[in-house]
N, C-alpha and C positions, 0 to 999 in steps of 0.2 A: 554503555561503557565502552562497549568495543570502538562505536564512532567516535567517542569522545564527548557525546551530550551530558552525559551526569557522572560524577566519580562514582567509587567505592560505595560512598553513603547511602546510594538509594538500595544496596540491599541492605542495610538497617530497617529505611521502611517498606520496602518489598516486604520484609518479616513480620514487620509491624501490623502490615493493614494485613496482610493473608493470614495471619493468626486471628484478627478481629474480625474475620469474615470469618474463620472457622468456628468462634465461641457465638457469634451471634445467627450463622445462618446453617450452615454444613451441618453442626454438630446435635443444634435441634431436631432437625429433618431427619438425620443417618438414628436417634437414639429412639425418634417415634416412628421410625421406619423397625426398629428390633425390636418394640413393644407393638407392633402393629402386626407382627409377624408370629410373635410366642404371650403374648397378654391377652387373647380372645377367641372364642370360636370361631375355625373361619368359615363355618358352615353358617353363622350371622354374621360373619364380619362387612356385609355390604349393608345388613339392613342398621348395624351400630357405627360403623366406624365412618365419623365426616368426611378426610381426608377421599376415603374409596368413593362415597358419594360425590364429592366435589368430580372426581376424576371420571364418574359415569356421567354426569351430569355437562360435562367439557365432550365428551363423543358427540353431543348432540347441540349444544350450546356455541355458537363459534365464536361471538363475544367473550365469554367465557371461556375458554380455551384460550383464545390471545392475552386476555389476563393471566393466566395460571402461566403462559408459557412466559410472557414478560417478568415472571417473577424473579425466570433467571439470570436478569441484567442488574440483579440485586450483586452477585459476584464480582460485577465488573468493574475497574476501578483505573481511573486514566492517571497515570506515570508521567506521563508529555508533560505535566507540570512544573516538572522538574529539570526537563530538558534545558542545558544550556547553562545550568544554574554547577559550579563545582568548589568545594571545599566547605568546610562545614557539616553540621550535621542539620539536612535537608528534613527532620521534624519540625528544626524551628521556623521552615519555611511555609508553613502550611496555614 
C-alpha cells in the first residue's frame, strides 16, 4: 500500500487468508499441542503420543526432518498477486 501496488482491499484478504490459516493449520496444532501437554502421562507420553515420536524419529531421520520442517511453508501465502491490481474488492480476483 505504502508503494502504491495494491489499495486498501488487500487487508480484506490479508484477514481473509490469515484467519483461514489459523482455523485450518495454527489452531489444530496449538489445541493438540494443550492436549498433549494435560491429556496424558508424560512419563508415557513418548511411548503413546505420535506427534513426540515423529519428532524423535526427525533427530535421526534427515529426510524426515526436512519434511516436518517444510510443513511450515504451509503458512505461507504470496500477496504479489495482487500487486499492481487497485479498486475493487481483490477476493473477486483470485
Amino acid at each position: 500500500m505504502h508503494d502504491g501496488l495494491v489499495d486498501s482491499t488487500i487487508l480484506d484478504k490479508w484477514s481473509e487468508v490469515q484467519i483461514k490459516k489459523w482455523h485450518d493449520t495454527i489452531n489444530p496444532i496449538s489445541s493438540g499441542n494443550i492436549k498433549r501437554l494435560f491429556d496424558q502421562d508424560p512419563e508415557k507420553a513418548m511411548e503413546n503420543d505420535d506427534f513426540l515420536k515423529a519428532l524423535k524419529r526427525a533427530e535421526t531421520d534427515v529426510e524426515f526432518s526436512r519434511q516436518m520442517q517444510a510443513s511450515a511453508y504451509d503458512l505461507i501465502y504470496d500477496y504479489s498477486q495482487y500487486f499492481g491490481k487497485s479498486g475493487g474488492d481483490v477476493s473477486s480476483k483470485i
